[in-house]
C-alpha positions as CSV (number, residue, x, y, z in Angstrom):
1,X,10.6,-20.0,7.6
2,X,8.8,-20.0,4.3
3,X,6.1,-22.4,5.7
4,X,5.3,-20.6,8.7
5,X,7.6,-22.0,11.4
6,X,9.6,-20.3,13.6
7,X,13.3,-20.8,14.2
8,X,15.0,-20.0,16.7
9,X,18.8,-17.4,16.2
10,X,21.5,-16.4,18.4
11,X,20.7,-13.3,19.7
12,X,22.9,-10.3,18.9
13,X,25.8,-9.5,21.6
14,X,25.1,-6.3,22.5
15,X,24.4,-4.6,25.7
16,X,22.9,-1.3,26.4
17,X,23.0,0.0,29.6
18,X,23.7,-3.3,31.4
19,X,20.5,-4.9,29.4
20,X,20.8,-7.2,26.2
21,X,18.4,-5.7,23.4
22,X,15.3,-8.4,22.5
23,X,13.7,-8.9,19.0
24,X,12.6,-6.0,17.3
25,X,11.1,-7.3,14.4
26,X,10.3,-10.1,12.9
27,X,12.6,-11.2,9.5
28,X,10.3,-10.2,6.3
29,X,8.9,-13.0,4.3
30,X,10.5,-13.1,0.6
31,X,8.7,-10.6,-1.2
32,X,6.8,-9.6,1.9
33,X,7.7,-5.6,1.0
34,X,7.8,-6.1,-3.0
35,X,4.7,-3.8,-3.3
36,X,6.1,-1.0,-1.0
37,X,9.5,-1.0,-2.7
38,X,7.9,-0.5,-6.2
39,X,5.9,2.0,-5.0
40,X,8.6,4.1,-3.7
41,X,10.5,3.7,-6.6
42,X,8.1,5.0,-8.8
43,X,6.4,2.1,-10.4
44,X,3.2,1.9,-12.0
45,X,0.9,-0.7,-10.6
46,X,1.0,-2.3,-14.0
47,X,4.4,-1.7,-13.9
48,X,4.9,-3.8,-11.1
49,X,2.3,-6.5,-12.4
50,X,4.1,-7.1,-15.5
51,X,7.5,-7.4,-13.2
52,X,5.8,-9.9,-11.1
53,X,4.1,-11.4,-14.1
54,X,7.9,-11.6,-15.7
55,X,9.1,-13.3,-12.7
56,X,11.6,-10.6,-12.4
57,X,9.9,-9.1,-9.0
58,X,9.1,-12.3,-6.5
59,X,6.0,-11.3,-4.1
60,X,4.5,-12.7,-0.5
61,X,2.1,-15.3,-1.4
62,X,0.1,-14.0,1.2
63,X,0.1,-10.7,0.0
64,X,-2.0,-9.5,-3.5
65,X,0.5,-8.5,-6.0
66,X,-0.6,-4.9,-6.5
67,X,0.6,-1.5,-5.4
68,X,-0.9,0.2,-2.3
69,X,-2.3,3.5,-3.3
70,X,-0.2,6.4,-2.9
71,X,-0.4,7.8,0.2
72,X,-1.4,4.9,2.0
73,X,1.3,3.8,5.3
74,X,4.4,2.0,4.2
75,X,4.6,-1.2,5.5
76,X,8.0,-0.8,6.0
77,X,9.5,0.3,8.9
78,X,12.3,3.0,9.3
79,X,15.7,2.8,11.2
């Protein structure tokens, strides 16, 4: 949840060889990615600052609203 508590979901009802599959990950925050996203779209970091700045482009509060330097690991996670 937005202020740190968990919550507890249904879990999904699937079965893989006899065994039900547990949490992968954890749900991202709102705006927990914005940075990455921007990044891999091709946005400036001042780009992206004047997005967030706009209020167009909503970003973890627990996260700096800047871009991660090219190159750097994506925090996001591929499927």
């Amino acid at each position: 949840l937005a202020d740190g508590r968990t919550m507890p979901v249904p879990a999904l009802p699937i079965e893989m060889a006899g065994r039900r599959l547990g949490r992968r990950l954890d749900v991202p925050r709102v705006g927990e990615h914005s940075a990455a996203i921007a990044r891999e779209a091709g946005y400036s970091p001042e780009e992206f600052d004047r997005l967030v700045a706009a209020g167009v482009v909503g970003v973890d509060a627990g996260a700096p609203p800047v871009l991660p330097e090219p190159g750097a690991p994506s925090e996001l996670v591929s499927a």
